[in-house]
PQR file with spaces between the fields and no chain letter, atoms N, CA, C, O and H, PARSE charges and radii, in Angstrom:
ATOM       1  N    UNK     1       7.671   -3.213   13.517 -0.4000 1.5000
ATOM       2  CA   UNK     1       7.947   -2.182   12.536 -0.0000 2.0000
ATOM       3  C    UNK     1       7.156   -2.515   11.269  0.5500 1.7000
ATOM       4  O    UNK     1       7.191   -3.623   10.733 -0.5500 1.4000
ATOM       5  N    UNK     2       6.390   -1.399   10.799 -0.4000 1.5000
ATOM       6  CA   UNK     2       5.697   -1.792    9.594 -0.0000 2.0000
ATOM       7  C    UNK     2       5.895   -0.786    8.515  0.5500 1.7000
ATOM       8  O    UNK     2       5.911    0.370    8.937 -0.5500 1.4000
ATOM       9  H    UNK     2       6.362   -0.499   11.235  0.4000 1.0000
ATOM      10  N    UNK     3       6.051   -0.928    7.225 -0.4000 1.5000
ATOM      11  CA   UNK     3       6.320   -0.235    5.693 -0.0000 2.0000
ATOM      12  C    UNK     3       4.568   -0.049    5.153  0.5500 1.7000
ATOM      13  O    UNK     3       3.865   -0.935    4.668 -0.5500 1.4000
ATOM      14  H    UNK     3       6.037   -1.867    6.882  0.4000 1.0000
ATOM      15  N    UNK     4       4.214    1.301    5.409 -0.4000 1.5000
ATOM      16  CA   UNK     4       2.940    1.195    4.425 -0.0000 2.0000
ATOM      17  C    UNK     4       3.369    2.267    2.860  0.5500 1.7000
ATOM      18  O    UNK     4       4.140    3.174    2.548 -0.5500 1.4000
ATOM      19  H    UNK     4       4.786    2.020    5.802  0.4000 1.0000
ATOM      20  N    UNK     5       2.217    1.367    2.209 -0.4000 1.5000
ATOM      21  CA   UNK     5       2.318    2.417    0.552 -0.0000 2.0000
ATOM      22  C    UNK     5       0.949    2.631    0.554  0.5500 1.7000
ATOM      23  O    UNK     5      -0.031    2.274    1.208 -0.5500 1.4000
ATOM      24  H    UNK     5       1.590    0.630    2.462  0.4000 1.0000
ATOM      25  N    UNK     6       1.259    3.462   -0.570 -0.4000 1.5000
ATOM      26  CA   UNK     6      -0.448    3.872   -1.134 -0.0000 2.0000
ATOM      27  C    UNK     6      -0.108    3.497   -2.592  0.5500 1.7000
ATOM      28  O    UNK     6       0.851    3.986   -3.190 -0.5500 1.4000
ATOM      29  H    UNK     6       2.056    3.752   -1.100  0.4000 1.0000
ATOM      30  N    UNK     7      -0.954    2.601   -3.121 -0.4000 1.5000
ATOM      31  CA   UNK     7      -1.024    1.685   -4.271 -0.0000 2.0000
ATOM      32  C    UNK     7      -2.426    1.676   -5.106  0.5500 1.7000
ATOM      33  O    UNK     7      -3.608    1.442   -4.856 -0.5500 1.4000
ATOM      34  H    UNK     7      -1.733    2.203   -2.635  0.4000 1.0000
ATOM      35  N    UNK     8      -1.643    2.062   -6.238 -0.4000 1.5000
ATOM      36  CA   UNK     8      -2.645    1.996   -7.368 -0.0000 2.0000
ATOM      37  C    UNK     8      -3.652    0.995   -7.197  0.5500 1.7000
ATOM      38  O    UNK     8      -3.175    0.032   -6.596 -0.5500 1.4000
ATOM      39  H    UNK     8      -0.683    2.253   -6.442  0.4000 1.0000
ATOM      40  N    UNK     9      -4.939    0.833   -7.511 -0.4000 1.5000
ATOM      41  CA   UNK     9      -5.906   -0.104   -7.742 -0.0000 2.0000
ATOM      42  C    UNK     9      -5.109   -1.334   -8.598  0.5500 1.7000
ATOM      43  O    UNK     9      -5.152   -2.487   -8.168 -0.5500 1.4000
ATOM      44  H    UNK     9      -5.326    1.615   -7.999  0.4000 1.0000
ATOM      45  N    UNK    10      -4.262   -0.943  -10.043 -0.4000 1.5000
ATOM      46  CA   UNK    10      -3.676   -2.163  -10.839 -0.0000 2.0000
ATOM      47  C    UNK    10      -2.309   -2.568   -9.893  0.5500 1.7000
ATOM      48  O    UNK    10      -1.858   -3.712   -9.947 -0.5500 1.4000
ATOM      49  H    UNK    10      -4.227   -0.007  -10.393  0.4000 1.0000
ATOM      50  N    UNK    11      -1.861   -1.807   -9.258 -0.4000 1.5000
ATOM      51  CA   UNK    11      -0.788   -2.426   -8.481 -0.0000 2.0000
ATOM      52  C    UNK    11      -0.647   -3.272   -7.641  0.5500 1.7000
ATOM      53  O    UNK    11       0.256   -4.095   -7.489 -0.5500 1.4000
ATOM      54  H    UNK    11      -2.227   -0.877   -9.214  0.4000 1.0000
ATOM      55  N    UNK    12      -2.420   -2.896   -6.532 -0.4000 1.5000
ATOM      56  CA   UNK    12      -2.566   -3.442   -5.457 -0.0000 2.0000
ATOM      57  C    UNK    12      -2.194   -5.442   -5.194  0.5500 1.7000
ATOM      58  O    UNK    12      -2.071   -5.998   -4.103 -0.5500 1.4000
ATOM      59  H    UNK    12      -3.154   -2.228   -6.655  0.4000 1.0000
ATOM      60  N    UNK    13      -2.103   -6.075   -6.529 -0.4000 1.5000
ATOM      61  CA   UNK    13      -1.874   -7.905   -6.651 -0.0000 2.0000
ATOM      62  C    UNK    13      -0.106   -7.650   -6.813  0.5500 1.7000
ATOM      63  O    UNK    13       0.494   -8.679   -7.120 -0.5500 1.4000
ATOM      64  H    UNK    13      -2.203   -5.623   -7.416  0.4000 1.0000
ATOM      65  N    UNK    14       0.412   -6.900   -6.708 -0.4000 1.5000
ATOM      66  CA   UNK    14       2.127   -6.415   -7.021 -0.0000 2.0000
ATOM      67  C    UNK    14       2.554   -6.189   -5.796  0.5500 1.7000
ATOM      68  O    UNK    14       3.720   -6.535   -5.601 -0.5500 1.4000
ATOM      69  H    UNK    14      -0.076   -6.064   -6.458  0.4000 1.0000
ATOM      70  N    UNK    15       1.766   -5.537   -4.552 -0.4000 1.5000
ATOM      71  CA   UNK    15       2.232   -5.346   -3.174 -0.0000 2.0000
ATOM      72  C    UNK    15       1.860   -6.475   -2.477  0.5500 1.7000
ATOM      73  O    UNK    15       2.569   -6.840   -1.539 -0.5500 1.4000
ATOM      74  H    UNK    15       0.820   -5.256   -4.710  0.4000 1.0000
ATOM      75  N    UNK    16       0.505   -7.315   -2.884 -0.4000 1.5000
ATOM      76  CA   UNK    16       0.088   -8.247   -1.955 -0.0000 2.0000
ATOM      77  C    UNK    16       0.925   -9.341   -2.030  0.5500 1.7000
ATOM      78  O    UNK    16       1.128  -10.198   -1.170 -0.5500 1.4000
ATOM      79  H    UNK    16      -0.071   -7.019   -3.645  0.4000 1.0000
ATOM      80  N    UNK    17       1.604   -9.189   -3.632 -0.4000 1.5000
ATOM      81  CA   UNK    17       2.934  -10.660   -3.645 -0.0000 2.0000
ATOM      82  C    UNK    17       3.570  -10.308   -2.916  0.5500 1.7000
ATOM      83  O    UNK    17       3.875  -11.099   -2.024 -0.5500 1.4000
ATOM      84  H    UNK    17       1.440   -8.493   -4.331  0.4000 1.0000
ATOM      85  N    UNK    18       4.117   -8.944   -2.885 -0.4000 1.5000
ATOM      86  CA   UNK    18       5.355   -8.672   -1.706 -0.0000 2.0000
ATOM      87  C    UNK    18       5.245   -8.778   -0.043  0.5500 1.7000
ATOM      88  O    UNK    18       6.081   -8.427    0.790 -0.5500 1.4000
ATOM      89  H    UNK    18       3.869   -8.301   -3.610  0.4000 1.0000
ATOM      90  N    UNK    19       3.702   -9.487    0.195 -0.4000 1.5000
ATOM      91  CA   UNK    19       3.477   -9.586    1.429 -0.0000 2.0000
ATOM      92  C    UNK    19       2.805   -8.111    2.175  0.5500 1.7000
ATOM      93  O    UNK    19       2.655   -7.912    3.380 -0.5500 1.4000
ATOM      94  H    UNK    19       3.023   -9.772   -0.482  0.4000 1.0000
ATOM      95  N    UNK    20       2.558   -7.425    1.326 -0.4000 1.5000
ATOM      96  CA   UNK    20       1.372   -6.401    2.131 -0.0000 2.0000
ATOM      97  C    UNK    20       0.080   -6.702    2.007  0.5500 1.7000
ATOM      98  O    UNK    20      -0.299   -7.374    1.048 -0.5500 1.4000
ATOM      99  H    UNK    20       2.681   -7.587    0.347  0.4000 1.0000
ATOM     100  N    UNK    21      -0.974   -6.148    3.170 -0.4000 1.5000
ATOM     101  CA   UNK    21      -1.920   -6.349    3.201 -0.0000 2.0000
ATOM     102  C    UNK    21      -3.092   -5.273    3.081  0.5500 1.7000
ATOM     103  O    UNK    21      -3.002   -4.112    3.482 -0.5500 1.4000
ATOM     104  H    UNK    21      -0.666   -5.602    3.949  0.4000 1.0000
ATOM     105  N    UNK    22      -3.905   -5.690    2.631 -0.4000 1.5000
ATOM     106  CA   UNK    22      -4.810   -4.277    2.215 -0.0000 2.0000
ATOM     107  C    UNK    22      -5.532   -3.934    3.372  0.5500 1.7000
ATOM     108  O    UNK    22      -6.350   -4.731    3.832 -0.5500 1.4000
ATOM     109  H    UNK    22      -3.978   -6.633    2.306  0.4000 1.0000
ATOM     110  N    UNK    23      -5.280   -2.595    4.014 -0.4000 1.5000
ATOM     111  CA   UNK    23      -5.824   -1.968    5.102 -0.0000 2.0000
ATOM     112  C    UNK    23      -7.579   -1.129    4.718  0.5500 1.7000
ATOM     113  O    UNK    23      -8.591   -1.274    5.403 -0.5500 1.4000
ATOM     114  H    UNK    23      -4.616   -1.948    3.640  0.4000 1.0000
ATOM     115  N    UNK    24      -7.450   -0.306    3.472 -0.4000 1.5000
ATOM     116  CA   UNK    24      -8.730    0.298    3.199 -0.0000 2.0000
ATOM     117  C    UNK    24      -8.465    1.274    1.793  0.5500 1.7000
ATOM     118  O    UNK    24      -7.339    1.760    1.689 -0.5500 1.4000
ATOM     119  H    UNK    24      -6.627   -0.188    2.915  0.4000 1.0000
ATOM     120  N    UNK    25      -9.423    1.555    0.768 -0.4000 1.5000
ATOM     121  CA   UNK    25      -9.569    2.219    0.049 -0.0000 2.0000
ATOM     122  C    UNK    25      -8.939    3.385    0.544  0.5500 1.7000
ATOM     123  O    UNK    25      -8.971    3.669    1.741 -0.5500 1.4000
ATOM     124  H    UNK    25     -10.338    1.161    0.852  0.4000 1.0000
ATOM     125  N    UNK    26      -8.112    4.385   -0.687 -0.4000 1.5000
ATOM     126  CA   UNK    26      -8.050    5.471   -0.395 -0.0000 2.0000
ATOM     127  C    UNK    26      -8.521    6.480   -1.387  0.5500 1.7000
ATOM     128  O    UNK    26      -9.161    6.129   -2.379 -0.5500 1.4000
ATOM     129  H    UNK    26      -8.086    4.154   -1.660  0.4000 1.0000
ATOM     130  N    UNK    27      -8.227    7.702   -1.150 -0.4000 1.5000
ATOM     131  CA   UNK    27      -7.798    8.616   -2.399 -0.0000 2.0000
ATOM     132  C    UNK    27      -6.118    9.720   -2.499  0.5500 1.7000
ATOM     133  O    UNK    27      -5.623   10.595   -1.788 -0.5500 1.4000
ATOM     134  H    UNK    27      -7.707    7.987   -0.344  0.4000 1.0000
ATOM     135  N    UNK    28      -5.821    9.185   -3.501 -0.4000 1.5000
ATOM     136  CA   UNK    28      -4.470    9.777   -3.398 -0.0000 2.0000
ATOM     137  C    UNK    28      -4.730   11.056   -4.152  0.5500 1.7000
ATOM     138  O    UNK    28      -5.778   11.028   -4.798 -0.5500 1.4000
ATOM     139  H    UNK    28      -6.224    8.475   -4.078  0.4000 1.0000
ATOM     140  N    UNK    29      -4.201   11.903   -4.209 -0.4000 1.5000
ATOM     141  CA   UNK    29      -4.239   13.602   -4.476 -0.0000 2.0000
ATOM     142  C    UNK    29      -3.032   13.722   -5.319  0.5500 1.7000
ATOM     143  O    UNK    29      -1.978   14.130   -4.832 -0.5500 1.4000
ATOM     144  H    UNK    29      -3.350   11.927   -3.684  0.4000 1.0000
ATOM     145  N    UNK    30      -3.144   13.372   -6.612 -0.4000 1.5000
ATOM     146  CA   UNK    30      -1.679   14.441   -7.460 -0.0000 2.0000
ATOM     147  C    UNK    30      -1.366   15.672   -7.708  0.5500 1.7000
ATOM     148  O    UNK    30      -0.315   16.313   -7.679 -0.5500 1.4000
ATOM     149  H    UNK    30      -4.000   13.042   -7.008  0.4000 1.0000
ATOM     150  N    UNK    31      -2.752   15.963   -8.026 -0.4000 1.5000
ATOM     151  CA   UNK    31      -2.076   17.584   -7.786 -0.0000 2.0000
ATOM     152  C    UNK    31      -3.827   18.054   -7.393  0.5500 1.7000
ATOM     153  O    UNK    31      -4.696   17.201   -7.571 -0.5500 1.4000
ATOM     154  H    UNK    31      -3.605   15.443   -8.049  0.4000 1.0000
ATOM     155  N    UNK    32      -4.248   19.575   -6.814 -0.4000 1.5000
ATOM     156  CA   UNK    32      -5.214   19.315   -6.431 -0.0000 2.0000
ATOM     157  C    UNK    32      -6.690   19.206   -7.128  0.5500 1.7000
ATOM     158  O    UNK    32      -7.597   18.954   -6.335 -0.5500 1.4000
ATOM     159  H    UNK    32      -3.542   20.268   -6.669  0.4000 1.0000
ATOM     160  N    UNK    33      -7.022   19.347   -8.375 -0.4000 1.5000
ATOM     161  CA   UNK    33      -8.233   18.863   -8.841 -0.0000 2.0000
ATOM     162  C    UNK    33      -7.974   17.548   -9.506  0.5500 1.7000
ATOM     163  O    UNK    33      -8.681   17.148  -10.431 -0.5500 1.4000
ATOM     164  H    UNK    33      -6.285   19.552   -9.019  0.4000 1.0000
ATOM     165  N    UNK    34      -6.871   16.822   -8.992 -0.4000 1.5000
ATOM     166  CA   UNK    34      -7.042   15.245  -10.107 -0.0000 2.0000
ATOM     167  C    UNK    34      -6.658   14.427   -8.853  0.5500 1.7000
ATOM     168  O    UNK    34      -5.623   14.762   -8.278 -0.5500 1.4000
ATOM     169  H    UNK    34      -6.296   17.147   -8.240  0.4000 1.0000
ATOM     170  N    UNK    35      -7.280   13.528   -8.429 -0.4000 1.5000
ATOM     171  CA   UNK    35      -7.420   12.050   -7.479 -0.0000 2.0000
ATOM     172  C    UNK    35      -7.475   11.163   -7.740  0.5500 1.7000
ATOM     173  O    UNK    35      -8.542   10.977   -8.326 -0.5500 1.4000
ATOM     174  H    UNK    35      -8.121   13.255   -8.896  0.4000 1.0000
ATOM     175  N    UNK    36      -6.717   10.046   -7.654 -0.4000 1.5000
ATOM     176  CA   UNK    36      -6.805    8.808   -8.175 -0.0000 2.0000
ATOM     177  C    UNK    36      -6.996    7.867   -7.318  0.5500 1.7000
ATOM     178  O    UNK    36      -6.350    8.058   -6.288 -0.5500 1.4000
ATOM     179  H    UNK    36      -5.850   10.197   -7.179  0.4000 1.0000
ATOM     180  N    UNK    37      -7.777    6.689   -7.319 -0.4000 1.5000
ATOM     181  CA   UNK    37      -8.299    5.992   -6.238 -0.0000 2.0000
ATOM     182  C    UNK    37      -7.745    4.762   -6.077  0.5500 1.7000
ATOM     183  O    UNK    37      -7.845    3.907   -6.957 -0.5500 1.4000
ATOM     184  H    UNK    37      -8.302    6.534   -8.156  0.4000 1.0000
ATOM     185  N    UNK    38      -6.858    4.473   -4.489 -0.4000 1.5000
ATOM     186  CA   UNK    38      -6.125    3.366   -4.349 -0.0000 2.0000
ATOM     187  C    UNK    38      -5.892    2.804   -3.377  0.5500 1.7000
ATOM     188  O    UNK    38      -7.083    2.571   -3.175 -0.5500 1.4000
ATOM     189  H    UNK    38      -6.777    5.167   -3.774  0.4000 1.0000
ATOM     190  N    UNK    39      -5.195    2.139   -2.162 -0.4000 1.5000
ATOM     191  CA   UNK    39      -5.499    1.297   -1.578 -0.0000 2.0000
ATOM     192  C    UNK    39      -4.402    1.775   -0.606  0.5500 1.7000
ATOM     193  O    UNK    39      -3.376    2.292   -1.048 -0.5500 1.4000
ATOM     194  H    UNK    39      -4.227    2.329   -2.327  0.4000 1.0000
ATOM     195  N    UNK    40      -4.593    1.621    0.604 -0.4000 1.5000
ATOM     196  CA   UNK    40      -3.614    1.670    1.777 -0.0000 2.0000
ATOM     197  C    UNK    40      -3.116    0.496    1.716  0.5500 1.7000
ATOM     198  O    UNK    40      -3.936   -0.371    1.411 -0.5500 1.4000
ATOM     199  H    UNK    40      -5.426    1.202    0.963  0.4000 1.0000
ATOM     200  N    UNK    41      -2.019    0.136    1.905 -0.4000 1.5000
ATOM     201  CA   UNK    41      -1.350   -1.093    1.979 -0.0000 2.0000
ATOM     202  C    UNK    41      -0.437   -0.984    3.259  0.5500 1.7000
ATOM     203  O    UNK    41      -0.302    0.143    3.734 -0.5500 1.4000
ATOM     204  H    UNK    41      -1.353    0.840    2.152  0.4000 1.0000
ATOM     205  N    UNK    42       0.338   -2.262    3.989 -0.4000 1.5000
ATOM     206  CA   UNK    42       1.138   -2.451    5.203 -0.0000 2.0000
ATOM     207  C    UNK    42       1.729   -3.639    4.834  0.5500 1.7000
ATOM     208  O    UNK    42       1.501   -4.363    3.866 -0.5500 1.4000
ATOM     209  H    UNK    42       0.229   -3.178    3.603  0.4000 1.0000
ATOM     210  N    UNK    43       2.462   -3.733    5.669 -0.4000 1.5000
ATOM     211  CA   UNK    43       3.662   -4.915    5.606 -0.0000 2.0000
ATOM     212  C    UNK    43       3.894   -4.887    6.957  0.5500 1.7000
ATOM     213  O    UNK    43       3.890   -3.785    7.507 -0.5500 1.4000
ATOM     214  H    UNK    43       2.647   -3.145    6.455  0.4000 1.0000
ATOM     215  N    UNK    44       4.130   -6.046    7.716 -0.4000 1.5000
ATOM     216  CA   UNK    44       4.700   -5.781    8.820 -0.0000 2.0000
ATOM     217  C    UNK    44       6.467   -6.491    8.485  0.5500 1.7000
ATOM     218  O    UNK    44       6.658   -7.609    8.005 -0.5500 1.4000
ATOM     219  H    UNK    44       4.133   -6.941    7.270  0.4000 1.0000
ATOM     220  N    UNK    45       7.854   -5.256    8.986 -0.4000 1.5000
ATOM     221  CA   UNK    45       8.784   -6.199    8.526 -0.0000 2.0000
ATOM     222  C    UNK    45       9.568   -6.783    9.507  0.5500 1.7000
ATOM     223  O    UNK    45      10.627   -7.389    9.347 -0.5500 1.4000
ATOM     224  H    UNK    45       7.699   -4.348    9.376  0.4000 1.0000
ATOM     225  N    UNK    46       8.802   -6.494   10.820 -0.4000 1.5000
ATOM     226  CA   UNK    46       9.560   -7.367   12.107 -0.0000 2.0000
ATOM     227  C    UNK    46       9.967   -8.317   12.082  0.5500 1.7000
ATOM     228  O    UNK    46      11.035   -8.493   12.668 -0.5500 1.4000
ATOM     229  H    UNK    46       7.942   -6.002   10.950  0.4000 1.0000
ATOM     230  N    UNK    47       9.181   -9.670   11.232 -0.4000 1.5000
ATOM     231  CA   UNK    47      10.075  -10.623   10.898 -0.0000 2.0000
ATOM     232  C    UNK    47      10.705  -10.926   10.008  0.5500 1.7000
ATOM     233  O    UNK    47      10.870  -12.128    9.801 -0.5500 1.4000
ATOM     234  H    UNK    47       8.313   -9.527   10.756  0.4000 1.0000
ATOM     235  N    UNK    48      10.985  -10.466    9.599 -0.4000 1.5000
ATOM     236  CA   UNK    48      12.076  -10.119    8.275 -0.0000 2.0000
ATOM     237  C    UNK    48      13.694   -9.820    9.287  0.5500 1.7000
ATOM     238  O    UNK    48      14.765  -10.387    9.504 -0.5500 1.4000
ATOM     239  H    UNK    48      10.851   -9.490    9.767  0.4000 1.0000
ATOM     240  N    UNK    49      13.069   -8.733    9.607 -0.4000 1.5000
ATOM     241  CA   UNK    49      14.726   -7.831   10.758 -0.0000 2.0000
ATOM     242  C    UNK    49      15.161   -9.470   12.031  0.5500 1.7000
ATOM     243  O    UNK    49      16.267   -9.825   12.439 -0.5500 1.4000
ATOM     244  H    UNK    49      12.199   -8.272    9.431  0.4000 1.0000
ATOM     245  N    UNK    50      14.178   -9.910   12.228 -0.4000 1.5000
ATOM     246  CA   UNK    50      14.822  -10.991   13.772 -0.0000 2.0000
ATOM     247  C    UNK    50      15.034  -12.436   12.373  0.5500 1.7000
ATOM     248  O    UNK    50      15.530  -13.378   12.992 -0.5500 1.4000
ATOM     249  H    UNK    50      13.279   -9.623   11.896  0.4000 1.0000
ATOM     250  N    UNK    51      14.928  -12.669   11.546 -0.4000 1.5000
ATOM     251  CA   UNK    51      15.342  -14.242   10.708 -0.0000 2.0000
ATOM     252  C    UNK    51      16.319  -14.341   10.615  0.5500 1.7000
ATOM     253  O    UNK    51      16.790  -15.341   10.073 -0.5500 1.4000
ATOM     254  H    UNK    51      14.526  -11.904   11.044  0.4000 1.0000
């Protein structure tokens, strides 16, 4: 089982403490002429659930 986010560029050292890993650049869409550019992130929390 894995938790992904989509994370700000300044956030992305805030998810990697929490143990996610950076999958690939993205672009996130707030509304549709403004995009802000940020990072796919994952976690896997399988071992978390069996400890």
């Amino acid at each position: 089982m894995t938790f992904e986010c989509y994370s700000s560029l300044n956030a992305e050292k805030f998810y990697r403490a929490l143990g996610f890993v950076r999958i690939r650049e993205i672009d996130i869409e707030l509304k549709p002429s403004l995009m802000l550019r940020g990072v796919l992130m994952r976690r896997n929390i399988y071992e978390d659930l069996v400890s």
